[in-house]
VEXTOR-328490 format. One line per field, with one value per residue: residue number from 0; residue in one letter; x, y, z of N, C-alpha, C, O, CB in turn. Coordinates in nm, 4 decimals. Glycine has a CB too. Layout:
<sites>
num = [NUM,...]
residu = [A,...]
n.xx = [X,...]
n.yy = [Y,...]
n.zz = [Z,...]
ca.xx = [X,...]
ca.yy = [Y,...]
ca.zz = [Z,...]
c.xx = [X,...]
c.yy = [Y,...]
c.zz = [Z,...]
o.xx = [X,...]
o.yy = [Y,...]
o.zz = [Z,...]
cb.xx = [X,...]
cb.yy = [Y,...]
cb.zz = [Z,...]
</sites>
This chain:
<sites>
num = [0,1,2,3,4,5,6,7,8,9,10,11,12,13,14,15,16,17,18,19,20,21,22,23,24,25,26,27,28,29,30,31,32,33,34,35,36,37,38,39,40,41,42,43,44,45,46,47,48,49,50,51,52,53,54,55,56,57,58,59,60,61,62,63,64,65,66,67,68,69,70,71,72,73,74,75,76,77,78,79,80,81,82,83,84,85,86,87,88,89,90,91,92,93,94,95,96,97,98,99,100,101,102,103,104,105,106,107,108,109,110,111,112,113,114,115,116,117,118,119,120,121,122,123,124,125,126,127,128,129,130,131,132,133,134,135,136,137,138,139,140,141,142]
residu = [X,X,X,X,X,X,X,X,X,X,X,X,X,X,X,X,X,X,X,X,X,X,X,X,X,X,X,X,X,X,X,X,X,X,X,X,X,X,X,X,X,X,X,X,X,X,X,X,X,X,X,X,X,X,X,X,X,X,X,X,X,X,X,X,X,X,X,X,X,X,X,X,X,X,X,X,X,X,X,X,X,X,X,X,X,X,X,X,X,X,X,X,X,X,X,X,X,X,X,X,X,X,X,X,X,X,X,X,X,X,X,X,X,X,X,X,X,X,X,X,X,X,X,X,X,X,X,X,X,X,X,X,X,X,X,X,X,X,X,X,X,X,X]
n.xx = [13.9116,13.9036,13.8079,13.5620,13.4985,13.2947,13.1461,13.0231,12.8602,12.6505,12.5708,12.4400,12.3051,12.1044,11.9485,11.7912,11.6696,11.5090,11.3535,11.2293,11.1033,10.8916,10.7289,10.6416,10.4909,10.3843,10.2582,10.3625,10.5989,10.9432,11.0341,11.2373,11.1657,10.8672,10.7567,10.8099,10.6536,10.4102,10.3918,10.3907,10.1504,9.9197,9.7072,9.5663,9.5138,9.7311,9.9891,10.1112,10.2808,10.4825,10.5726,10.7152,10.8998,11.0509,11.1495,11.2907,11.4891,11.6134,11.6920,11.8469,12.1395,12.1530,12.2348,12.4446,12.6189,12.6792,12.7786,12.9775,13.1294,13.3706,13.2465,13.1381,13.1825,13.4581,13.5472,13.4215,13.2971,13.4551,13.2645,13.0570,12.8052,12.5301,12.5127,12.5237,12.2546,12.1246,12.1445,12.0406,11.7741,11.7312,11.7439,11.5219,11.3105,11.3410,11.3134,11.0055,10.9932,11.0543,10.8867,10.9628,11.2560,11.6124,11.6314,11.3289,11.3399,11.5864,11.6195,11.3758,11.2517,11.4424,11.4663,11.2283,11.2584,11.1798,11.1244,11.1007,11.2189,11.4852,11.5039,11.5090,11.7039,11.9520,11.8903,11.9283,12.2196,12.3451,12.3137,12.4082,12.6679,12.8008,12.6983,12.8599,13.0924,13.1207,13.0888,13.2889,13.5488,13.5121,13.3353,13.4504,13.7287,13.8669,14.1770]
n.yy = [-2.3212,-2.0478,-1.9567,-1.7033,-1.5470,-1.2672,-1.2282,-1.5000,-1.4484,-1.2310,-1.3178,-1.5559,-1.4164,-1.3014,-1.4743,-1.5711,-1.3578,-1.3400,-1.5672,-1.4959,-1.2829,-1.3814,-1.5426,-1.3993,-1.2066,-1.3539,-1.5626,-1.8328,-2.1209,-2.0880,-2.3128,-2.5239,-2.7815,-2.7828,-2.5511,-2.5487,-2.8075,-2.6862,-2.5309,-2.6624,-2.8268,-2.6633,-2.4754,-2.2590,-1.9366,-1.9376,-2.0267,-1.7935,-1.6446,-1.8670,-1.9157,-1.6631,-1.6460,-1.9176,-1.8026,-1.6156,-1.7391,-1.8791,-1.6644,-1.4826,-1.6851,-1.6708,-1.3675,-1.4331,-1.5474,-1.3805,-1.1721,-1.1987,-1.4325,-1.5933,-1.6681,-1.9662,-2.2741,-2.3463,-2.6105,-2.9350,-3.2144,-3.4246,-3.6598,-3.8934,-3.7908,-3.9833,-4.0529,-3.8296,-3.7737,-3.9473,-3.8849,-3.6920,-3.7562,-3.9093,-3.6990,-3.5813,-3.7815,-3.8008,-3.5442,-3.5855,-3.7525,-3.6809,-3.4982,-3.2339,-2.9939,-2.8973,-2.6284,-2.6277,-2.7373,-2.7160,-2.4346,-2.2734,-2.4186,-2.4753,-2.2721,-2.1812,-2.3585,-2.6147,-2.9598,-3.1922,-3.0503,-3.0607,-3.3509,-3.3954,-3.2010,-3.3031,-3.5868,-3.5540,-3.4474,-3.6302,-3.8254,-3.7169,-3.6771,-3.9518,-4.0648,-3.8549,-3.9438,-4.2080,-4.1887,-4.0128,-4.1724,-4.4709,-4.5157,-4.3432,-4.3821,-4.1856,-4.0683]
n.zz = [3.4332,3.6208,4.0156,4.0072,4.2848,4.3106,4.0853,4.0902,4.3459,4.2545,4.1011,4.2107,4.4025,4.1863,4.1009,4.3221,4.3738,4.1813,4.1642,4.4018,4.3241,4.1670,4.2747,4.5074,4.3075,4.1443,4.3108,4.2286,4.2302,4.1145,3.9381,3.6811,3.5677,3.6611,3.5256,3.2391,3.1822,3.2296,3.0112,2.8242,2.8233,2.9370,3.1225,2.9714,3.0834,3.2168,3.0506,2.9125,3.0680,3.1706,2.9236,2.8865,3.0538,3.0162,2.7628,2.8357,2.9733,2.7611,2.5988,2.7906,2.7687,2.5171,2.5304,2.7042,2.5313,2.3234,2.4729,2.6368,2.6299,2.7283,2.9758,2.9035,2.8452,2.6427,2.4750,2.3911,2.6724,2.6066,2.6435,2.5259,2.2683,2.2905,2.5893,2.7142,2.5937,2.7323,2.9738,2.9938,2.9569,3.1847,3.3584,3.3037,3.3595,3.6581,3.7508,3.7217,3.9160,4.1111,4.1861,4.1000,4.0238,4.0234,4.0889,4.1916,4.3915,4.5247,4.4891,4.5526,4.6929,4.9566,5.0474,5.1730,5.3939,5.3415,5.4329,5.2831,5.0154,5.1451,5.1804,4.8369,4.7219,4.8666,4.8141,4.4816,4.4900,4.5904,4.4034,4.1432,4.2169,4.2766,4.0006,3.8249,3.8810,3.8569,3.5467,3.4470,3.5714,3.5731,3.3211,3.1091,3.2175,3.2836,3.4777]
ca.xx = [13.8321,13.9067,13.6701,13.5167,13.3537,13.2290,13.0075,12.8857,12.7513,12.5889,12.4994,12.3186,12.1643,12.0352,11.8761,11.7485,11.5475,11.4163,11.2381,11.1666,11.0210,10.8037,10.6693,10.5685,10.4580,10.3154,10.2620,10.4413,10.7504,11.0671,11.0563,11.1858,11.0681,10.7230,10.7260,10.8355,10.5421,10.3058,10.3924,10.3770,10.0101,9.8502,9.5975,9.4807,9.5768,9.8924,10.0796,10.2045,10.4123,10.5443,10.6752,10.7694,11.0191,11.1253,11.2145,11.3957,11.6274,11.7158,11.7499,11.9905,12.2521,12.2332,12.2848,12.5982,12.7368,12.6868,12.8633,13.0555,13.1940,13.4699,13.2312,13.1161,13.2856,13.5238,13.5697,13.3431,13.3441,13.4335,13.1060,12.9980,12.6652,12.4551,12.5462,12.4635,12.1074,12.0659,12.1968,11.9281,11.6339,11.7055,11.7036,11.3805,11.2365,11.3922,11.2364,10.8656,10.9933,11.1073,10.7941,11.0491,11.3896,11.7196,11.6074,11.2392,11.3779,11.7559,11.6464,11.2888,11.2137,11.5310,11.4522,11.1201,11.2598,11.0805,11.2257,11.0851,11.2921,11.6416,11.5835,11.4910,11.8246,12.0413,11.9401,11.9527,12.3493,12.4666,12.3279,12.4678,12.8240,12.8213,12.7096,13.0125,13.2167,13.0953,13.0916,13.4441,13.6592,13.4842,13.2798,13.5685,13.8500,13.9723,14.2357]
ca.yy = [-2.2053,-1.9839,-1.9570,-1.5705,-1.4890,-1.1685,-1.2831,-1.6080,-1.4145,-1.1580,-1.4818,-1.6390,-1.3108,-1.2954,-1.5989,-1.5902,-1.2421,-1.3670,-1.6652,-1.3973,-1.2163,-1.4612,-1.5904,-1.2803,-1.1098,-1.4534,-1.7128,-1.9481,-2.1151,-2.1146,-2.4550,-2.5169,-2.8504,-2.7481,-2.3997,-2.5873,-2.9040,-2.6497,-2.4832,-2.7839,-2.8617,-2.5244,-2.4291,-2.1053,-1.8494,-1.9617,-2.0166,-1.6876,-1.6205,-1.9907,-1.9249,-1.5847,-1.7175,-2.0085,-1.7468,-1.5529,-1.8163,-1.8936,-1.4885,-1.4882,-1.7784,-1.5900,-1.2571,-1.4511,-1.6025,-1.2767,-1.0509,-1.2606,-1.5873,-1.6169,-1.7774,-2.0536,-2.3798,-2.3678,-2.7135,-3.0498,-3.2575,-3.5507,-3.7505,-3.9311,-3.7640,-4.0646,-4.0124,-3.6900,-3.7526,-4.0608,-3.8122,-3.5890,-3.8227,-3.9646,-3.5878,-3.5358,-3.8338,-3.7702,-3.4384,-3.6214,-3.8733,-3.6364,-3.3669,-3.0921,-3.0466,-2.8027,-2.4943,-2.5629,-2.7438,-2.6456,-2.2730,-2.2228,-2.4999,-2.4797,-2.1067,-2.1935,-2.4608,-2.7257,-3.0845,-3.2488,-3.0277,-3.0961,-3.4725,-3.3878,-3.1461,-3.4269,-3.7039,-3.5191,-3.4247,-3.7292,-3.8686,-3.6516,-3.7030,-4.0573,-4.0457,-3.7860,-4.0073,-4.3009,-4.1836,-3.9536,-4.2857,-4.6287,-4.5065,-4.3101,-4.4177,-4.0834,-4.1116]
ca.zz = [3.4657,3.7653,4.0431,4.0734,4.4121,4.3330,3.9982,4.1280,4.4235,4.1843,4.0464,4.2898,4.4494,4.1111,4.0837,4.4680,4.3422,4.0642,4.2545,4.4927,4.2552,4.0455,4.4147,4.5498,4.2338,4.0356,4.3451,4.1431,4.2424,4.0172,3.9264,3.5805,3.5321,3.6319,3.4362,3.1569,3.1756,3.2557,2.9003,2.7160,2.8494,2.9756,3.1347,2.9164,3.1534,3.2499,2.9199,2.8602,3.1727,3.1436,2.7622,2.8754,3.1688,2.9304,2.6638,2.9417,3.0244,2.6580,2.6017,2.9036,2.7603,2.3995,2.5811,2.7641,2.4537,2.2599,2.4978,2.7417,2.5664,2.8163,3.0540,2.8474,2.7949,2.4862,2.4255,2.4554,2.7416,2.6106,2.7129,2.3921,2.2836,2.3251,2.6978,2.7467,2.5463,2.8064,3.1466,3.0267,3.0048,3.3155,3.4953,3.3213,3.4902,3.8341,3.7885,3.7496,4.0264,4.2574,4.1966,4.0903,3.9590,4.1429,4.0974,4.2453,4.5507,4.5976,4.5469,4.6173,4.8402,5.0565,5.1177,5.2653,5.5115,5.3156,5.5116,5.1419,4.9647,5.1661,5.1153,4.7129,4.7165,4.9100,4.6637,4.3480,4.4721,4.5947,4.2495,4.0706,4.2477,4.2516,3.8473,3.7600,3.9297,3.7639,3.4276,3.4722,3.6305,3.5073,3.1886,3.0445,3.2519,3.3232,3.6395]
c.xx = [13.8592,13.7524,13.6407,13.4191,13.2282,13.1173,12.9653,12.8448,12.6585,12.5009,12.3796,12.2296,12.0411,11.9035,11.7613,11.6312,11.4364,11.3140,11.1989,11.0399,10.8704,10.7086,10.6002,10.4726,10.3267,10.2503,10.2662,10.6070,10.8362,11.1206,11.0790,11.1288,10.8950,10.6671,10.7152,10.6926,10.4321,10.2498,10.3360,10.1982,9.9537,9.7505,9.5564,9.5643,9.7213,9.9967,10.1949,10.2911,10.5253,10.6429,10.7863,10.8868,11.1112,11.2297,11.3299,11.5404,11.7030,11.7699,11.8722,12.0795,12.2539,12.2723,12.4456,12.6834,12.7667,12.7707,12.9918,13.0986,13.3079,13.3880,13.1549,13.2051,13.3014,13.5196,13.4408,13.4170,13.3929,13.3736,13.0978,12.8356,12.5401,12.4374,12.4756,12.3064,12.0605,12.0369,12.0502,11.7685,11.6478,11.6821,11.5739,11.2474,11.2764,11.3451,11.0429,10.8847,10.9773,10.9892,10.8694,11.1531,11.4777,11.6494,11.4276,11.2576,11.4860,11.7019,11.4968,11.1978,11.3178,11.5005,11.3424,11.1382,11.1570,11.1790,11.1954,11.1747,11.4124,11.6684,11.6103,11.6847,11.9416,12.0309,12.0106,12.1459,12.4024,12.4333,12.4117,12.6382,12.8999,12.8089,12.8372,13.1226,13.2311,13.1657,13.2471,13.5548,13.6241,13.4360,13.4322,13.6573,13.9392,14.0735,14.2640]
c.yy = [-2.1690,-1.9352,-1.7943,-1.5143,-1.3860,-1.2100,-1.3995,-1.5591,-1.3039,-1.2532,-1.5097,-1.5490,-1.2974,-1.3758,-1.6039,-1.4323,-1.2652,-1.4754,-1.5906,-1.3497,-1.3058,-1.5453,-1.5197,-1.2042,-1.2221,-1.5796,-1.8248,-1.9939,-2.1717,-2.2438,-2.4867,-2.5888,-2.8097,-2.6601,-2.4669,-2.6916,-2.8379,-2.5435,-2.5579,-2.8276,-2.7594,-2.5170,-2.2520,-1.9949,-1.8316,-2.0044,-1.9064,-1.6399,-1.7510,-1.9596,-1.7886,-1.6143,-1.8339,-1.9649,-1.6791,-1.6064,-1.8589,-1.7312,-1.4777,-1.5582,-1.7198,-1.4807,-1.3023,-1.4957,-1.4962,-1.1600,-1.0937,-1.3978,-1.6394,-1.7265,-1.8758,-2.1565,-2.3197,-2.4962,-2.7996,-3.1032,-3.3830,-3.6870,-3.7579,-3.8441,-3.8647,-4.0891,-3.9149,-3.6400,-3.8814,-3.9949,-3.7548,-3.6214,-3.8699,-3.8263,-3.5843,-3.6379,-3.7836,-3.6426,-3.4646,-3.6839,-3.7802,-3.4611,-3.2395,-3.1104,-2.9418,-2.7066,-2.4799,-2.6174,-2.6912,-2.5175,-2.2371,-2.3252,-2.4643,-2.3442,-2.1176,-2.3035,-2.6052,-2.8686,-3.1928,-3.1965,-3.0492,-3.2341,-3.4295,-3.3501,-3.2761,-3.5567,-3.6703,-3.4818,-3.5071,-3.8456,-3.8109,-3.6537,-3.8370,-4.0819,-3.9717,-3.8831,-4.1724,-4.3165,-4.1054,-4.0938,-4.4104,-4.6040,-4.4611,-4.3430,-4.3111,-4.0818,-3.9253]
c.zz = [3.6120,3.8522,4.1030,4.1327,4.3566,4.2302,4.0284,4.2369,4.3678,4.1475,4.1274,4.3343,4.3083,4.0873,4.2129,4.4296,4.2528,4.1089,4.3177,4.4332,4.1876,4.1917,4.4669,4.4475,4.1565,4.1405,4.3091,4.2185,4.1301,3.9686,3.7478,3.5429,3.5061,3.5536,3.3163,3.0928,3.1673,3.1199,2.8383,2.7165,2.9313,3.0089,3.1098,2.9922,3.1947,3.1400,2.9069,2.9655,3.1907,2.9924,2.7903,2.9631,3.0796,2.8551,2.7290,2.9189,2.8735,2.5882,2.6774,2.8338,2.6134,2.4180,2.5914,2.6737,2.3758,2.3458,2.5831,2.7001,2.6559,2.9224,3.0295,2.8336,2.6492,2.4205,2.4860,2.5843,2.7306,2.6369,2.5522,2.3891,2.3439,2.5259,2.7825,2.6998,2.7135,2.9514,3.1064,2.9968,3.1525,3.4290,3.4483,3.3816,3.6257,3.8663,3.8316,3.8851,4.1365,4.2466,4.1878,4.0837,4.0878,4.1376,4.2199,4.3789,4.5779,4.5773,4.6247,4.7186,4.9576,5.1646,5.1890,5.3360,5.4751,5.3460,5.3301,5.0486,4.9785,5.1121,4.9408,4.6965,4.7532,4.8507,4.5463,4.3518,4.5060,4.4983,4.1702,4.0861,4.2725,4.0914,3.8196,3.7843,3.8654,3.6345,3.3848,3.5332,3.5671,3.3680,3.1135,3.0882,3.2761,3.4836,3.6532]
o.xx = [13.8405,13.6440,13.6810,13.3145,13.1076,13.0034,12.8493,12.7519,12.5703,12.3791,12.2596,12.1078,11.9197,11.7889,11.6472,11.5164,11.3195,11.1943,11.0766,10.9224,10.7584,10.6085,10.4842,10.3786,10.2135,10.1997,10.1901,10.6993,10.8117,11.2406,10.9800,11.0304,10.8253,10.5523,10.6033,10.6367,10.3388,10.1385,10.2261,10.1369,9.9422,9.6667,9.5300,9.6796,9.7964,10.1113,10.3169,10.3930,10.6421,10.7623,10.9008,10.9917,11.2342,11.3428,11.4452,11.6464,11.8253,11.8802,11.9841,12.1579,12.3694,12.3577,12.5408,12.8043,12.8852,12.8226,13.0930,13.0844,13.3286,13.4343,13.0815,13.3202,13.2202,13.4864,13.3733,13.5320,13.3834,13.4301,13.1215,12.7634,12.4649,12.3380,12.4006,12.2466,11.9565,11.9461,11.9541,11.6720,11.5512,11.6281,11.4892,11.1382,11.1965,11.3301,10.9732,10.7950,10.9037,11.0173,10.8417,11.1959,11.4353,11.5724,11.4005,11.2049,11.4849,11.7408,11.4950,11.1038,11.2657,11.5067,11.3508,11.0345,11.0877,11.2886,11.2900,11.2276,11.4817,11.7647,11.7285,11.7717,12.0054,12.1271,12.1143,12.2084,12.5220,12.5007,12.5022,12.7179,13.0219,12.9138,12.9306,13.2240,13.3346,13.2528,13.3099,13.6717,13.7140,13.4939,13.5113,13.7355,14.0609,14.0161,14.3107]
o.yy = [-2.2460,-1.8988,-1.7584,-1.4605,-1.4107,-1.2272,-1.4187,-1.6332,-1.2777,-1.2605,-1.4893,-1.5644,-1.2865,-1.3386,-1.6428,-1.4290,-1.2269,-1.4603,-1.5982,-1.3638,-1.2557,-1.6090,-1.5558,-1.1409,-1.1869,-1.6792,-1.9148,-1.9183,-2.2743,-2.2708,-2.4812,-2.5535,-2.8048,-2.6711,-2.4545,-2.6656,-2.8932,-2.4924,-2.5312,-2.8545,-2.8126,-2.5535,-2.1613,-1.9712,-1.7342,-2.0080,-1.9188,-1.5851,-1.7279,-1.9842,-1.7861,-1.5920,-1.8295,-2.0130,-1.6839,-1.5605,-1.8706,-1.7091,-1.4654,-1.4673,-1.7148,-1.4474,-1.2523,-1.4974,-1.4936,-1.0659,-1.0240,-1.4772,-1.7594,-1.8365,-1.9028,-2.1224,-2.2705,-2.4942,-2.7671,-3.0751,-3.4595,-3.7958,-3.6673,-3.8365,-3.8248,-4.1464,-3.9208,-3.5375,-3.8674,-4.0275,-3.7717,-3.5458,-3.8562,-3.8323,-3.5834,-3.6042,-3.7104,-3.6115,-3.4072,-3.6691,-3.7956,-3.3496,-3.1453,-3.2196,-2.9150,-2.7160,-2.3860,-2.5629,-2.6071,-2.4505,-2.1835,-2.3013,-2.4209,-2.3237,-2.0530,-2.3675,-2.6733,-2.8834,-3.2553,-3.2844,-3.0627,-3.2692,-3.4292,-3.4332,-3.3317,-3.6314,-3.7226,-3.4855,-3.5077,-3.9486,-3.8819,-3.6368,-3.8457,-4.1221,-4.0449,-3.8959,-4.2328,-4.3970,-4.1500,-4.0622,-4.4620,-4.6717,-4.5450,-4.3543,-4.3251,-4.0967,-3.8774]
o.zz = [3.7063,3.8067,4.2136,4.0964,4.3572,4.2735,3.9919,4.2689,4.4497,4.1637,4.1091,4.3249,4.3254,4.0620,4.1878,4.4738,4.2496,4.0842,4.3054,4.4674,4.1772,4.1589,4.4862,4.4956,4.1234,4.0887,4.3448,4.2484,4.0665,3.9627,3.6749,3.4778,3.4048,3.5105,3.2664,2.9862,3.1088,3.1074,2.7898,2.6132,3.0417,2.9265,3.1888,2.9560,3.2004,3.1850,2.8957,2.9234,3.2220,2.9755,2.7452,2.9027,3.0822,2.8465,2.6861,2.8763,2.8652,2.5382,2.6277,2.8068,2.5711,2.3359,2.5315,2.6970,2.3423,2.2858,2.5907,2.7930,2.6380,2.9525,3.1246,2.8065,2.5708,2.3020,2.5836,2.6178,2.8266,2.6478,2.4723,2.4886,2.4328,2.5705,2.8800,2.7323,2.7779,3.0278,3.1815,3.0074,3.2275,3.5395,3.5376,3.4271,3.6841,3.9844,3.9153,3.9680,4.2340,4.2905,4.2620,4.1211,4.2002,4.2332,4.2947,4.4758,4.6677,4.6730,4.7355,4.7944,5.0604,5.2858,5.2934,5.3538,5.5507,5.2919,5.2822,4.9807,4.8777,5.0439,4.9065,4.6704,4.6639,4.8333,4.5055,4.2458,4.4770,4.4994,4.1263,3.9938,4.2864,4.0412,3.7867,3.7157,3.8372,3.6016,3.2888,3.5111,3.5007,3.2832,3.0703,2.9938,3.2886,3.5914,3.7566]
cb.xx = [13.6803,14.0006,13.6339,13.5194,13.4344,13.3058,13.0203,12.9091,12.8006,12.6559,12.6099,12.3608,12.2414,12.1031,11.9913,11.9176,11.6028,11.5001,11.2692,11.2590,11.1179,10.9328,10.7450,10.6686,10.6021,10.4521,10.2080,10.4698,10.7898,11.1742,10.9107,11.2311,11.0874,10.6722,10.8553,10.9629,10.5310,10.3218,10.4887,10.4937,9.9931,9.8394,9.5767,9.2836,9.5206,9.9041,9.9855,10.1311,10.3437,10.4122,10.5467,10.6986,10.9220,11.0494,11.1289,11.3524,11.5844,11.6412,11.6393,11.9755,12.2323,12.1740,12.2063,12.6144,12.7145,12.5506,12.7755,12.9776,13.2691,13.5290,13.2035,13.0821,13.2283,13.6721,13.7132,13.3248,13.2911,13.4698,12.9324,12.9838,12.6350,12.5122,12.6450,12.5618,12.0642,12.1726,12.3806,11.9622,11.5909,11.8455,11.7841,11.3456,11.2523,11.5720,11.2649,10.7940,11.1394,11.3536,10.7154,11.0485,11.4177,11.8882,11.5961,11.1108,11.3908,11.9441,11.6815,11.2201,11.2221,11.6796,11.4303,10.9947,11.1955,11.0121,11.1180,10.9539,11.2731,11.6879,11.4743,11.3496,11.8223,12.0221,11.8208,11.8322,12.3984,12.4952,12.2191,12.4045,12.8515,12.7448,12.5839,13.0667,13.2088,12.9813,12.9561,13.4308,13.6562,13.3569,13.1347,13.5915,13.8971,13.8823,14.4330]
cb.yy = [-2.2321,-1.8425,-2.0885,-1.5035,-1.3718,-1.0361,-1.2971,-1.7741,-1.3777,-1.0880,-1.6318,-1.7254,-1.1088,-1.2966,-1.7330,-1.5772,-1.1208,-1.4179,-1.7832,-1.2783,-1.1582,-1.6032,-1.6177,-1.1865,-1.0357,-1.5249,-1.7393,-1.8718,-2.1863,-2.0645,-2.5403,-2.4962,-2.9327,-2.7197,-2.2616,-2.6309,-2.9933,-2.5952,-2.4524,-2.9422,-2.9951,-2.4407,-2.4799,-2.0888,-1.8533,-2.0756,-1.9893,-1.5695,-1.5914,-2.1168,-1.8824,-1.4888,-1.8189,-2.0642,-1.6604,-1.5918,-1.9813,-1.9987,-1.3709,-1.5705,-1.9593,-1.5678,-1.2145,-1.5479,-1.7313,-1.2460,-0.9353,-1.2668,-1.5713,-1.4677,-1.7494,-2.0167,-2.5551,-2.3396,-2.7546,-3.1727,-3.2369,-3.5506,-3.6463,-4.1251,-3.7324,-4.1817,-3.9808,-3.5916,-3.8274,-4.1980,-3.6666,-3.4628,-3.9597,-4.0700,-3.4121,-3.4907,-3.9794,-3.7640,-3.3409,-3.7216,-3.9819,-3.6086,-3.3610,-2.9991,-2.9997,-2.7553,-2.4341,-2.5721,-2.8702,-2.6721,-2.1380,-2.1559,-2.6807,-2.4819,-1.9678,-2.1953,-2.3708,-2.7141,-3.1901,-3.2269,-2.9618,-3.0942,-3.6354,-3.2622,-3.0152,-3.4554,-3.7609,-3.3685,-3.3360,-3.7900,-3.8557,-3.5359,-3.6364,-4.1249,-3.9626,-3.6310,-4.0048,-4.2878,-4.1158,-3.8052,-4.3113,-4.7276,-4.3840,-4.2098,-4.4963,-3.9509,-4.2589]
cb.zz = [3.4401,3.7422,4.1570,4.0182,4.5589,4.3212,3.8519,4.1555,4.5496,4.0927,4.0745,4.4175,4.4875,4.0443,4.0852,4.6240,4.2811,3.9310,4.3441,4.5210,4.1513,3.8986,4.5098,4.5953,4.1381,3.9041,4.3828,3.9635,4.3630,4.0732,4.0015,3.5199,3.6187,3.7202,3.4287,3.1927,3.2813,3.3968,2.8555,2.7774,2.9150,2.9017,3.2573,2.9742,3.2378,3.3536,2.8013,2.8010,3.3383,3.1277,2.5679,2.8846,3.3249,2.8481,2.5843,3.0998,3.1353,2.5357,2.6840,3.0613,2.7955,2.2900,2.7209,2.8780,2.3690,2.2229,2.5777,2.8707,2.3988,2.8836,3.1515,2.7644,2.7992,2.4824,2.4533,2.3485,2.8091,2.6256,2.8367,2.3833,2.1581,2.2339,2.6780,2.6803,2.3126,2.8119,3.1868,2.9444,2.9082,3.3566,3.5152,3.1791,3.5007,3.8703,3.6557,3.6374,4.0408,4.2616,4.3337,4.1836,3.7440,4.1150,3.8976,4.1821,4.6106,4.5014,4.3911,4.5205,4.8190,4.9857,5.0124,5.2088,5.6604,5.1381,5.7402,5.0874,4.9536,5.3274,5.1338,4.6639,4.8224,5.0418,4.5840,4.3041,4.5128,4.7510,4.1791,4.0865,4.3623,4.3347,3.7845,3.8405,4.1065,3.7405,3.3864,3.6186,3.8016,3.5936,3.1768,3.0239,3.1645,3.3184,3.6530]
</sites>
C-alpha cells in the first residue's frame, strides 16, 4: 500500500473535527472505549448519542468498503485468529487499565496538553511496537 498525504490529512482533520465537534457540542470526549462502556451500561440519557456514534463508525467502514474497497486490506495478515482474539482482549483491558483507549488520549487528550495523556499515548505505542515486533519476528518468524 502506497502512502497518500493528501487523504490521510483529510483523514486526520477529519477525525480532529469530529472530537471537536462532539466536545464542544456534547461535552463528551471522543473516547471509544468509554463511548462504547458507557453504551453497554447507560445511564438513560446518555444511550442514544453513544449507540448513535457507535453506529457512525460502523456506517463509515461499510460506506468505505461499499464505495472505496481499494483502501482496505485485500488479504489476511497472517496472524492465526486465536491471536488476534487474544491482541484484542488485552487492548480492551489496557483500555480499563489505562482509563481510555488511542483515540481518547492520542487525539482528544493530546490536544488538550493533558501530561496523563502523553504518558497513556507513549505506553500504548511503545507496546504496541515492541508487540508487532514480537509477534512479526519471534511468534511467526518473519525476517
Amino acid at each position: 500500500m502506497n502512502f497518500t498525504p493528501i487523504p490521510a490529512l483529510l483523514g486526520g482533520a477529519l477525525i480532529g473535527l469530529s472530537a471537536s465537534a462532539l466536545l464542544l457540542l456534547n461535552g463528551r470526549v471522543a473516547g471509544v472505549s468509554g463511548i462504547l462502556g458507557g453504551a453497554i451500561q447507560p445511564a438513560k440519557a446518555e444511550s442514544g448519542w453513544r449507540w448513535a456514534f457507535l453506529l457512525g463508525l460502523l456506517l463509515g467502514g461499510a460506506l468505505l468498503m461499499r464505495f472505496y474497497p481499494a483502501a482496505l486490506p485485500s488479504a489476511g495478515t497472517g496472524v492465526p485468529l486465536f491471536v488476534v482474539a487474544a491482541a484484542g482482549l488485552l487492548v480492551g483491558v489496557g483500555t480499563q487499565l489505562g482509563s481510555g483507549c488511542t483515540s481518547g488520549h492520542g487525539v482528544c487528550g493530546l490536544s488538550r496538553a493533558s501530561v496523563r495523556s502523553l504518558a497513556a499515548t507513549c505506553t500504548f505505542m511503545v507496546a504496541g511496537a515492541l508487540s508487532t515486533f514480537y509477534v512479526q519476528h519471534v511468534f511467526l518468524g518473519i525476517r
